[in-house]
Residue frames as a rotation matrix with the C-alpha (Angstrom) as fourth column:
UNK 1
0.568 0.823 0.000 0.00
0.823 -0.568 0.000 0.00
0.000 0.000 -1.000 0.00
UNK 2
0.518 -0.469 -0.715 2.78
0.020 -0.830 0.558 2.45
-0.855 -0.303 -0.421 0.81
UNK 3
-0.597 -0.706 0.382 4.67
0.330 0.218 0.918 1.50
-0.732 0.674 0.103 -2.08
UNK 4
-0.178 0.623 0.761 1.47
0.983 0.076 0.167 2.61
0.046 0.778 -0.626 -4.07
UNK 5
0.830 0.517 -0.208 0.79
0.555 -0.797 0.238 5.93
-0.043 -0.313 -0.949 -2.65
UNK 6
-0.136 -0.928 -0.346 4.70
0.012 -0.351 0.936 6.73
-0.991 0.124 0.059 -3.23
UNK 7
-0.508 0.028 0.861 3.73
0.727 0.551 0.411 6.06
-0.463 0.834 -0.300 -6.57
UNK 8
0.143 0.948 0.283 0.89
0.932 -0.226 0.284 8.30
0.334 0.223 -0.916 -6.99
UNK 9
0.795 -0.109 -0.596 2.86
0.104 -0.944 0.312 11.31
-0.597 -0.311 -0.740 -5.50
UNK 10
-0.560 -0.828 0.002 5.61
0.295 -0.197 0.935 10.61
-0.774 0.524 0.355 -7.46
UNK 11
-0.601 0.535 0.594 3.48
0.522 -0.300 0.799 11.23
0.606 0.790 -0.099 -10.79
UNK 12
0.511 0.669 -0.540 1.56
0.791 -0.612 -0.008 13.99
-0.336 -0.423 -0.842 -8.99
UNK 13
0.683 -0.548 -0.483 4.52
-0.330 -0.821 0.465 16.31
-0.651 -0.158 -0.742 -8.40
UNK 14
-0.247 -0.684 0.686 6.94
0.866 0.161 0.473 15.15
-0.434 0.711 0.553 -11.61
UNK 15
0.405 -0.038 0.913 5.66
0.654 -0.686 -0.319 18.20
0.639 0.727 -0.253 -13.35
UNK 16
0.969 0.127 -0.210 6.57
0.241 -0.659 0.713 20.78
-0.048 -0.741 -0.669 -10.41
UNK 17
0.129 -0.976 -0.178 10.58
0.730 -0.028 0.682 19.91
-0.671 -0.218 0.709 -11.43
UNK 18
0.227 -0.355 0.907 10.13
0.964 0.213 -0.158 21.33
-0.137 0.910 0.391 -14.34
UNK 19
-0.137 -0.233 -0.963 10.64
0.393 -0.905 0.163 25.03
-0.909 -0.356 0.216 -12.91
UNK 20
0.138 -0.044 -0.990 11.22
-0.382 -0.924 -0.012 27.92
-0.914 0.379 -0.144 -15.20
UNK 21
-0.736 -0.485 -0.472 13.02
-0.534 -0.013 0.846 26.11
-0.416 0.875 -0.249 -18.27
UNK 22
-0.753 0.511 0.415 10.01
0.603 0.789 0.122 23.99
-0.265 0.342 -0.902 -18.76
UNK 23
0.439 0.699 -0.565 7.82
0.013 -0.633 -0.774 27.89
-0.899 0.332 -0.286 -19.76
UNK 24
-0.170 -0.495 0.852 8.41
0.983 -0.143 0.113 28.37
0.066 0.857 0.511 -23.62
UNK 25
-0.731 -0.513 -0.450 8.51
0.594 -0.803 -0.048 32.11
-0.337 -0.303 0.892 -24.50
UNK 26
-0.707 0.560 0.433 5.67
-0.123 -0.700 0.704 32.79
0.697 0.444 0.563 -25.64
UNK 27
0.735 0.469 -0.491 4.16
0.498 0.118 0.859 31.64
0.460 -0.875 -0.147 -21.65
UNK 28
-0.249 -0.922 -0.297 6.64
0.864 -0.072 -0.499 33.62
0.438 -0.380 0.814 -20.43
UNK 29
0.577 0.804 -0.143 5.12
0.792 -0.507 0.341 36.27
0.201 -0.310 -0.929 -18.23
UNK 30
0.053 -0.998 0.020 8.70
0.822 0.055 0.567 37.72
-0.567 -0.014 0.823 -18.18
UNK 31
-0.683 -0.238 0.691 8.55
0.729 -0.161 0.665 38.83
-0.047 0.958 0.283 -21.72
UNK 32
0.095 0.416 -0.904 7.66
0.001 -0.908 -0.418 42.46
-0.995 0.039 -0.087 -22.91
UNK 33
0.412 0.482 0.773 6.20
0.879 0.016 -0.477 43.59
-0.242 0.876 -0.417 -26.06
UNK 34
-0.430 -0.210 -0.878 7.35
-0.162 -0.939 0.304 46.38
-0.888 0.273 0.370 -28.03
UNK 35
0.444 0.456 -0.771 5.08
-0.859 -0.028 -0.511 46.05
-0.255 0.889 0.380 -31.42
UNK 36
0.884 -0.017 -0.467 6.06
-0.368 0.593 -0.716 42.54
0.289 0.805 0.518 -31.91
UNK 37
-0.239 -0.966 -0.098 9.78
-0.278 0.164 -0.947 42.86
0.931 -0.199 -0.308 -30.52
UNK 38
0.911 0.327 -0.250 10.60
0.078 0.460 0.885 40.98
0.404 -0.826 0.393 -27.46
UNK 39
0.168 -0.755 0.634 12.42
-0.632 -0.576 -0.518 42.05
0.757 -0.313 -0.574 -24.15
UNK 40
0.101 0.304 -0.947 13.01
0.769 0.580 0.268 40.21
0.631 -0.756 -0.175 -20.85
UNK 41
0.180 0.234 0.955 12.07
-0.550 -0.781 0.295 42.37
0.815 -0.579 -0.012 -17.77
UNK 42
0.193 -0.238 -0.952 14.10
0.806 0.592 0.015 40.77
0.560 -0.770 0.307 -14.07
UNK 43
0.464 0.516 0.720 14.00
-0.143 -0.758 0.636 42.08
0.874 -0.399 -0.278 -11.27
UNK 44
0.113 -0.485 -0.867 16.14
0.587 0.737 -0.336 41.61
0.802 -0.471 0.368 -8.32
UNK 45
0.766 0.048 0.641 16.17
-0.488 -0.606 0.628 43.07
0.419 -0.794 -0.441 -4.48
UNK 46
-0.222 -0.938 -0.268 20.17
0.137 0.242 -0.961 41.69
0.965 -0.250 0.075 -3.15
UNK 47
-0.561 -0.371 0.740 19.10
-0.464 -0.599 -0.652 43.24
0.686 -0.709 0.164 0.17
UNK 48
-0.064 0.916 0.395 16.11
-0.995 -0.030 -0.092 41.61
-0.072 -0.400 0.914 0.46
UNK 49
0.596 0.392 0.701 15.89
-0.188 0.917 -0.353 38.46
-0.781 0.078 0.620 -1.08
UNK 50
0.237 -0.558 -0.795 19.29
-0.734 -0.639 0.230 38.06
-0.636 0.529 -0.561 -2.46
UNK 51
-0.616 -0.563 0.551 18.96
-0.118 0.758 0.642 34.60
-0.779 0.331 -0.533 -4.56
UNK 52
0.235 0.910 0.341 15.14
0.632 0.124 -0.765 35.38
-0.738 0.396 -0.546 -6.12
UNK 53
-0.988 0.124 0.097 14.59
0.046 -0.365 0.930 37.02
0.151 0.923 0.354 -9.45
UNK 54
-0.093 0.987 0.130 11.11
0.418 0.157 -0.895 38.61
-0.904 -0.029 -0.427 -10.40
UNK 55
-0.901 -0.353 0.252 9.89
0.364 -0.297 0.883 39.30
-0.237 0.887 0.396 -13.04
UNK 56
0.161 0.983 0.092 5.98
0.794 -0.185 0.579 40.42
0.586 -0.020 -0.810 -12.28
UNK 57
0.755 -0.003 0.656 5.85
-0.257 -0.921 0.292 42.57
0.603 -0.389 -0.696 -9.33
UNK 58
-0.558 -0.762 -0.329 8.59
0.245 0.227 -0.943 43.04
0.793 -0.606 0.060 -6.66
UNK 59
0.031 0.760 -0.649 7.94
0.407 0.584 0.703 41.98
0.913 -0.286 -0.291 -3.42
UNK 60
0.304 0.230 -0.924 9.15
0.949 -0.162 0.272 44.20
-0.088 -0.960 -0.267 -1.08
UNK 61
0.880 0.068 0.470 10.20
0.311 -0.831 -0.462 47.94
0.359 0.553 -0.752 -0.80
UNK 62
0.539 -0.841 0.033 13.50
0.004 0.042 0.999 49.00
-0.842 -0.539 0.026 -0.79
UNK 63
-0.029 -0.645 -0.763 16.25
-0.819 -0.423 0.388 48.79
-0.573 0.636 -0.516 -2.98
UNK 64
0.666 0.636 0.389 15.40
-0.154 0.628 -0.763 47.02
-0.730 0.448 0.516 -6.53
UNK 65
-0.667 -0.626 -0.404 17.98
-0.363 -0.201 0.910 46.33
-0.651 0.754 -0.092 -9.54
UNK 66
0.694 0.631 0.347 15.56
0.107 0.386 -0.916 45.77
-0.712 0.673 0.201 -12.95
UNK 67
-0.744 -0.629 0.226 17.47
-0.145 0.482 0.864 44.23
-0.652 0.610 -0.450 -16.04
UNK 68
0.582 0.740 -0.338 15.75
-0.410 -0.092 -0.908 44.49
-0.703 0.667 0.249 -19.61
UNK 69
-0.545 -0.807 0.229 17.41
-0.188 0.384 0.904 42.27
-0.817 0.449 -0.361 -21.73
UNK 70
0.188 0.635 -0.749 16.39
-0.847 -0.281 -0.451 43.02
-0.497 0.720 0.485 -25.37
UNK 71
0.050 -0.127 0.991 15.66
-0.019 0.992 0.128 39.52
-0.999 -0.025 0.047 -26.57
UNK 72
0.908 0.387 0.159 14.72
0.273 -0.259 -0.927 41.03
-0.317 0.885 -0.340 -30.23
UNK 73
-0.004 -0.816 -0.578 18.37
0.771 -0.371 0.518 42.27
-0.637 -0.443 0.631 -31.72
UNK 74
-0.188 -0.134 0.973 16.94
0.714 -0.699 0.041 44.88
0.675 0.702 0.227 -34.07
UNK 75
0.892 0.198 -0.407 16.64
0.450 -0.491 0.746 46.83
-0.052 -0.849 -0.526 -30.25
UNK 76
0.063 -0.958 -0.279 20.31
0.786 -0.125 0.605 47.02
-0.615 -0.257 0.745 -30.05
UNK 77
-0.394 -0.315 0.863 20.23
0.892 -0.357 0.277 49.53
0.221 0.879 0.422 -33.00
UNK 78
-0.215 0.618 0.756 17.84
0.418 -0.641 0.643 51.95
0.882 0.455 -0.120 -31.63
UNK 79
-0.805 -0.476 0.354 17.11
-0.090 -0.491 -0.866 54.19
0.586 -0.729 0.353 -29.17
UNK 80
-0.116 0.656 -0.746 15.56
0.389 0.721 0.574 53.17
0.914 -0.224 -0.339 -26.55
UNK 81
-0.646 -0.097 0.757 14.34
-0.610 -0.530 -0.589 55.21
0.459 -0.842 0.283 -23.50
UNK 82
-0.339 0.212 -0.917 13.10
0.735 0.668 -0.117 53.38
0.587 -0.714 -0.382 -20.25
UNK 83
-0.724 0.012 0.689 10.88
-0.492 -0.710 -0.505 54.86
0.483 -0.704 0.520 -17.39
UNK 84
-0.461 0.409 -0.788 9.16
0.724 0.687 -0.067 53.68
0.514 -0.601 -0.612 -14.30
UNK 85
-0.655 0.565 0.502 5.98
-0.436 -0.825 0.360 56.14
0.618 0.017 0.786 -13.46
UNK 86
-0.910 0.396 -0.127 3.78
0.262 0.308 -0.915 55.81
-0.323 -0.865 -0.384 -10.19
UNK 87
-0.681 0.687 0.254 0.26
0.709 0.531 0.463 54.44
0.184 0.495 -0.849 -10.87
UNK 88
-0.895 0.438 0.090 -1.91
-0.446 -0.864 -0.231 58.46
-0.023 -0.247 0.969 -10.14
UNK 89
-0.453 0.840 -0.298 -4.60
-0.774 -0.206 0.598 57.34
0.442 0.502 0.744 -12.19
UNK 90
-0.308 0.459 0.834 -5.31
-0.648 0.540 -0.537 53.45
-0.696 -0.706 0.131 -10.49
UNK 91
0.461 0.465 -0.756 -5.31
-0.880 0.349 -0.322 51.85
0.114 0.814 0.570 -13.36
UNK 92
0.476 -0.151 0.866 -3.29
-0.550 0.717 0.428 48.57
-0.686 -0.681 0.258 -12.08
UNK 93
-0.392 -0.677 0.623 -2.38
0.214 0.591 0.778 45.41
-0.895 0.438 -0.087 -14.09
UNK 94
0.577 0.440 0.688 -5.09
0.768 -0.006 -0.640 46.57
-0.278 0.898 -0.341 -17.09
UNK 95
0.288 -0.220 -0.932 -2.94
-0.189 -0.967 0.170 50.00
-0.939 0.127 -0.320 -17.45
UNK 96
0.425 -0.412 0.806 -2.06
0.904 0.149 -0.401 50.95
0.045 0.899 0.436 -21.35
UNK 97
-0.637 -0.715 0.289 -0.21
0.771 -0.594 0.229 54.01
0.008 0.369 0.929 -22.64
UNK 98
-0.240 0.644 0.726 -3.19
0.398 -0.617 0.679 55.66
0.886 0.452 -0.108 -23.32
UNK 99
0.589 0.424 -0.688 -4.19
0.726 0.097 0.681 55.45
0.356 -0.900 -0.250 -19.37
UNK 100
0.025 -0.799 -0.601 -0.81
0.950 -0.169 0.263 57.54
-0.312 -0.577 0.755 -18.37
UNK 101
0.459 0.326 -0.827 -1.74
0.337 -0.925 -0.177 61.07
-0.822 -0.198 -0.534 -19.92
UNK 102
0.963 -0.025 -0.270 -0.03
-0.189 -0.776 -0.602 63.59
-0.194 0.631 -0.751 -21.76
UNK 103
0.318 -0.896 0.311 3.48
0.403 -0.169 -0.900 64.01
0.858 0.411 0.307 -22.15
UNK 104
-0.347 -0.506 0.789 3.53
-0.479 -0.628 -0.613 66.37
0.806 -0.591 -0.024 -19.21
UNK 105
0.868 0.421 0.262 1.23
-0.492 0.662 0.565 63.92
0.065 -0.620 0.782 -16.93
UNK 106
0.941 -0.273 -0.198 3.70
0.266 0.962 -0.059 61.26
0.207 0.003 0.978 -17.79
UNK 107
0.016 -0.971 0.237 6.77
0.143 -0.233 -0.962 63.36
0.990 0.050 0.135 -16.70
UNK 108
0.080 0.262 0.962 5.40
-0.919 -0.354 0.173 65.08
0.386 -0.898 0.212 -13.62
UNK 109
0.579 0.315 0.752 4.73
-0.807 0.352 0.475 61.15
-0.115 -0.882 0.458 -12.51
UNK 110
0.818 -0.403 -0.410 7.88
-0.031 0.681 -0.732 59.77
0.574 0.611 0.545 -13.81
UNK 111
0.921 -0.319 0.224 10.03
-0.161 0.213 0.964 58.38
-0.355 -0.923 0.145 -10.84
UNK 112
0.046 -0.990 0.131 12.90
-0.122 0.125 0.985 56.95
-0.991 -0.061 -0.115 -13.07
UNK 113
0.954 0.281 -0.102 13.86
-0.006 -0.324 -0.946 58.14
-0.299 0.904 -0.307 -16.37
UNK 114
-0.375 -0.823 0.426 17.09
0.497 0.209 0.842 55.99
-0.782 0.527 0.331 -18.07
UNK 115
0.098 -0.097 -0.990 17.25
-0.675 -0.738 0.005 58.56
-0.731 0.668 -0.138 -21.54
UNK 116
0.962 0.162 -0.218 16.69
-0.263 0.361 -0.895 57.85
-0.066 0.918 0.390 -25.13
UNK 117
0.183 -0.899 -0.399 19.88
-0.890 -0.324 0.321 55.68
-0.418 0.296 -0.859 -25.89
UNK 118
0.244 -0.520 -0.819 21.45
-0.590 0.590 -0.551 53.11
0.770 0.618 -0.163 -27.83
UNK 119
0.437 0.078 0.896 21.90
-0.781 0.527 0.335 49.85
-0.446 -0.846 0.291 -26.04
UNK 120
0.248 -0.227 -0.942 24.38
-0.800 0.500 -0.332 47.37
0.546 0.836 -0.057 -28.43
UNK 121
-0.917 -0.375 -0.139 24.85
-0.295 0.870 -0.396 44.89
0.269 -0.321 -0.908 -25.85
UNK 122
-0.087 0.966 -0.245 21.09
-0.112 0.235 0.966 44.69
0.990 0.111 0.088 -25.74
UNK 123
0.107 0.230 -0.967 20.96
0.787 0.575 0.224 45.12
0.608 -0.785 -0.119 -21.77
UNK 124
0.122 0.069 0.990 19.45
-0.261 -0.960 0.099 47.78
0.958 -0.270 -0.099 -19.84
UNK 125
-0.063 -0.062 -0.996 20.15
0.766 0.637 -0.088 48.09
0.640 -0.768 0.007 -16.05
UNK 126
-0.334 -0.113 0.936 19.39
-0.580 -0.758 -0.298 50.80
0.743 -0.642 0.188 -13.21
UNK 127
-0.465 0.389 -0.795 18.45
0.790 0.589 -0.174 50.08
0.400 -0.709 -0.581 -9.65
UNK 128
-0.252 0.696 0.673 15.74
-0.276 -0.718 0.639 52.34
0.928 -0.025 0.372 -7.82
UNK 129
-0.995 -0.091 0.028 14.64
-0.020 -0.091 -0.996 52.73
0.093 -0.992 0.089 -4.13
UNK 130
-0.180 0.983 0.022 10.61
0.123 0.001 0.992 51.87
0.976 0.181 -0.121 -3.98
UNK 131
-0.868 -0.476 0.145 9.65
-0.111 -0.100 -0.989 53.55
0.485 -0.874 0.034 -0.87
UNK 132
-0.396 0.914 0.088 5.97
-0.839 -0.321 -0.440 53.33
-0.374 -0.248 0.894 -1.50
UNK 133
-0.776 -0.023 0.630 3.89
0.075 0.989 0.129 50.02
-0.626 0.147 -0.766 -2.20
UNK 134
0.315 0.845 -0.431 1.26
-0.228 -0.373 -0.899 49.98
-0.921 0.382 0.075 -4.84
UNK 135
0.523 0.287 0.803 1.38
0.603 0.540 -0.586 49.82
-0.602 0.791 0.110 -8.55
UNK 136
-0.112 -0.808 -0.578 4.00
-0.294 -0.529 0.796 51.18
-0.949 0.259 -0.179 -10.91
UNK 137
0.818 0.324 0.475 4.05
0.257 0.533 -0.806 51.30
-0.515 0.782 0.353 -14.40
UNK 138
-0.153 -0.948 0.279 7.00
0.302 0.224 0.926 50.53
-0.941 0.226 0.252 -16.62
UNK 139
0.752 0.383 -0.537 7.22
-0.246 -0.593 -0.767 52.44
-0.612 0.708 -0.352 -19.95
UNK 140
-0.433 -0.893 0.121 10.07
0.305 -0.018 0.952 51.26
-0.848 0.449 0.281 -22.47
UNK 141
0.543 0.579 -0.608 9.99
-0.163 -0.638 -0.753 53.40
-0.824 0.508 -0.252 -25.93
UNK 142
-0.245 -0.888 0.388 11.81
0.324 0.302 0.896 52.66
-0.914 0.346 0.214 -29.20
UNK 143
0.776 0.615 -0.137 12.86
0.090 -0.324 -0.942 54.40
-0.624 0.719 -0.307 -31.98
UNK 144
-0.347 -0.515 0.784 13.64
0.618 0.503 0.604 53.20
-0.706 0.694 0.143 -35.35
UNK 145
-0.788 -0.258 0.558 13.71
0.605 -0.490 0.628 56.52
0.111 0.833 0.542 -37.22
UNK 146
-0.770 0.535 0.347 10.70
-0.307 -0.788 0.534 57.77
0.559 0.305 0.771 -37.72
UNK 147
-0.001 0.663 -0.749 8.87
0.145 0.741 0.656 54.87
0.989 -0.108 -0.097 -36.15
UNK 148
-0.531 -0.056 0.846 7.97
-0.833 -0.147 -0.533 54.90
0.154 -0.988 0.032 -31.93
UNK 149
0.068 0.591 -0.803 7.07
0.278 0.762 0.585 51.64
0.958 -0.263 -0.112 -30.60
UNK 150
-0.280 -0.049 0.959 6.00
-0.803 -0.536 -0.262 51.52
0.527 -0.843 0.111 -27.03
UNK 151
-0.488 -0.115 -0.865 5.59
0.294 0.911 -0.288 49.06
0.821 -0.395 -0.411 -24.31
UNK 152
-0.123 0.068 0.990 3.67
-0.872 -0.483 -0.075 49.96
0.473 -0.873 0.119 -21.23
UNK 153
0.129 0.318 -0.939 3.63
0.228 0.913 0.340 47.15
0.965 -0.258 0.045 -18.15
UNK 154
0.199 0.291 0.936 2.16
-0.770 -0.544 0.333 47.84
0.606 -0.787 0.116 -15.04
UNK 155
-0.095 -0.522 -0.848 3.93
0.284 0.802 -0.525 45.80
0.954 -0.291 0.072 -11.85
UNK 156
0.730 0.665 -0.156 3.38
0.176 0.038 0.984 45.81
0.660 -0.746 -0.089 -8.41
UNK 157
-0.253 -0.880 -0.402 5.91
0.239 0.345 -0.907 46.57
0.937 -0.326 0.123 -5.50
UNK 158
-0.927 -0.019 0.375 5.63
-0.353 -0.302 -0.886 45.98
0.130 -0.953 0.273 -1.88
UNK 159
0.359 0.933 0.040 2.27
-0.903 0.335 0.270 44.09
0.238 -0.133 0.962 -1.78
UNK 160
-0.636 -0.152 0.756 2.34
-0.545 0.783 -0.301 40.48
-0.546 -0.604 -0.581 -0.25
UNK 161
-0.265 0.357 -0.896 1.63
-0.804 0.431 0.410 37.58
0.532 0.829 0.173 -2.47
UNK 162
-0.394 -0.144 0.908 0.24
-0.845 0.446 -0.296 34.89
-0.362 -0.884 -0.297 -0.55
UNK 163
0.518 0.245 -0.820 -0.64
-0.785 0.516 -0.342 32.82
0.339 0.821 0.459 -3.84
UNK 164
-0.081 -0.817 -0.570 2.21
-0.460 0.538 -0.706 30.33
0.884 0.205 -0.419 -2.90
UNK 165
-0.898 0.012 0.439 1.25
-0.370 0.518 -0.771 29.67
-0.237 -0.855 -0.461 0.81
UNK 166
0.152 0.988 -0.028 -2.61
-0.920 0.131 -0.369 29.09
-0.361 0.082 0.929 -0.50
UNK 167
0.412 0.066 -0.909 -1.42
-0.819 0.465 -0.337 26.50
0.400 0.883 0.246 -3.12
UNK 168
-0.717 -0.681 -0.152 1.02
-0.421 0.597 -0.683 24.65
0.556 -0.425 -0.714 -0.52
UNK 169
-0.576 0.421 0.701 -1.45
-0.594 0.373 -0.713 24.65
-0.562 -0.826 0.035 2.28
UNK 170
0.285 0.836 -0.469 -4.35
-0.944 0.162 -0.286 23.65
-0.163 0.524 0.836 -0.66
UNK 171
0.067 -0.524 -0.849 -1.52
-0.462 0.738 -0.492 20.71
0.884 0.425 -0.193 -2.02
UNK 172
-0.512 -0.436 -0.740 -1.06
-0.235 0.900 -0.367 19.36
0.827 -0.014 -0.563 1.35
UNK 173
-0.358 0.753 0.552 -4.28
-0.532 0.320 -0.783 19.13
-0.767 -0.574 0.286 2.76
UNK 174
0.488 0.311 -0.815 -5.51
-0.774 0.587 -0.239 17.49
0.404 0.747 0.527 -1.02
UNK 175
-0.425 -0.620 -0.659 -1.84
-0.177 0.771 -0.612 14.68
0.888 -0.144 -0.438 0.12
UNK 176
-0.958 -0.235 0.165 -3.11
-0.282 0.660 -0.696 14.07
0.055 -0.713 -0.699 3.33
UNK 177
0.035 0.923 0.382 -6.71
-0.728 0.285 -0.623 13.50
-0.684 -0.257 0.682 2.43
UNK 178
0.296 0.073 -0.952 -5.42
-0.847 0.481 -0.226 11.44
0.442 0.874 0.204 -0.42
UNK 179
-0.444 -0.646 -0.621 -3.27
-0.371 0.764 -0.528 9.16
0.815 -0.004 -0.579 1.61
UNK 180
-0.627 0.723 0.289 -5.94
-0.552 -0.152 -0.820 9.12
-0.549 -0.674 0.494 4.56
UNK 181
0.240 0.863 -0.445 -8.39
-0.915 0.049 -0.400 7.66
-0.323 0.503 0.801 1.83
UNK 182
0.202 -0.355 -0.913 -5.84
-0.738 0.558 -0.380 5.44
0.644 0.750 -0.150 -0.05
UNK 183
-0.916 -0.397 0.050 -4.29
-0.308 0.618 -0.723 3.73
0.256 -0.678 -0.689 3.24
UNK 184
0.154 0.900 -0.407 -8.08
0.258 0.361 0.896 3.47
0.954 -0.243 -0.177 5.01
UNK 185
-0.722 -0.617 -0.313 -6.77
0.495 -0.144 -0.857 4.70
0.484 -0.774 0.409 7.58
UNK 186
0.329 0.825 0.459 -9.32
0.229 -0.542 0.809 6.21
0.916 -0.161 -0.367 10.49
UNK 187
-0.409 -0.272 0.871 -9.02
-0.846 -0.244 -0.474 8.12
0.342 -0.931 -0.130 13.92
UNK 188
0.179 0.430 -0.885 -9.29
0.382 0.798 0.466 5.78
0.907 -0.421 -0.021 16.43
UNK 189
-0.217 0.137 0.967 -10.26
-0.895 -0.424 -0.140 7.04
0.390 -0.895 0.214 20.12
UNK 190
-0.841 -0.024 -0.540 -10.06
0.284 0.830 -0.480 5.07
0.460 -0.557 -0.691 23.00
UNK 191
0.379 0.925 -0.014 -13.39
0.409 -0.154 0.899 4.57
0.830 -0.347 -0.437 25.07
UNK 192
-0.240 0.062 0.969 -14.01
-0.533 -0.843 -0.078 6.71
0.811 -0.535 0.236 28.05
UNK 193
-0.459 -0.201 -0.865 -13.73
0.277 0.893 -0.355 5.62
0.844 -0.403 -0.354 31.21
């Protein structure tokens, strides 16, 4: 019986090894658009949590390093300006370009502004202090001459995710009602005396 139920978890949780290398790139939640071109967007917090990588929202507030690694290489050629702009308006994870205003809106609430430049090793990098939690939106621009492509991707920082303790607590209360079921196994109480 035990030898069965080792079984059955083992071919439960075989897919769980497959971690990260097992997302192709077009499931890659990672991956920014620019019209078609494709960036990676990581995230790291050394102070905080100095072995993790994000790439959605960053979990705590403090000092962040964010890495854009233009996956497309007709980026490298063009100029490319980067900016991280605090969320005024509340528009969250649905936010588009259009949502962020004017020109002067989108300065006035522009926290970190890396300048229109040329990037031939195809890897942007700055690091930023987030001292406030809430919703941030991430703005990368390219231009190829006349052309402007744009990217907007709203990201969270400082918000507790608690997605990962739900799913654990959810997974091993499912394993111990499974193996409870599989073994037959009941409470036994002793009789009162």
């Amino acid at each position: 019986m035990l030898r069965q139920v080792t079984v059955l978890l083992s071919v439960i949780f075989s897919t769980a090894a497959l971690g990260h290398g097992g997302v192709s790139m077009e499931d890659d939640t990672c991956v920014i658009n620019i019209s078609g071109m494709r960036a990676h967007f990581t995230g790291y917090q050394p102070e905080e949590r100095a072995t993790q990588e994000f790439c959605e929202d960053i979990p705590e507030l403090g000092k962040a390093i964010i890495v854009i690694d233009f996956i497309e290489r007709r980026l490298r050629g063009m100029n490319v300006e980067f900016r991280v702009l605090r969320d005024v308006n509340g528009v969250g994870k649905d936010g588009t370009y259009e949502d962020l205003g004017d020109a002067a809106e989108i300065e006035k609430n522009t926290l970190v502004n890396l300048p229109s430049a040329k990037y031939p090793r195809g890897t942007l990098t700055f690091t930023h202090s987030f001292i406030e939690p809430g919703w941030y939106i991430g703005m990368l621009t390219a231009q190829d001459g006349e052309t402007v492509h744009r990217s907007v991707f709203p990201f969270q920082v400082g918000v507790p995710n608690y997605t990962g303790y739900i799913i654990g607590f959810i997974l091993a209360f499912g394993v111990s009602l499974l193996v409870y079921i599989v073994t037959g196994r009941s409470v036994v109480t002793s009789p009162k005396e």
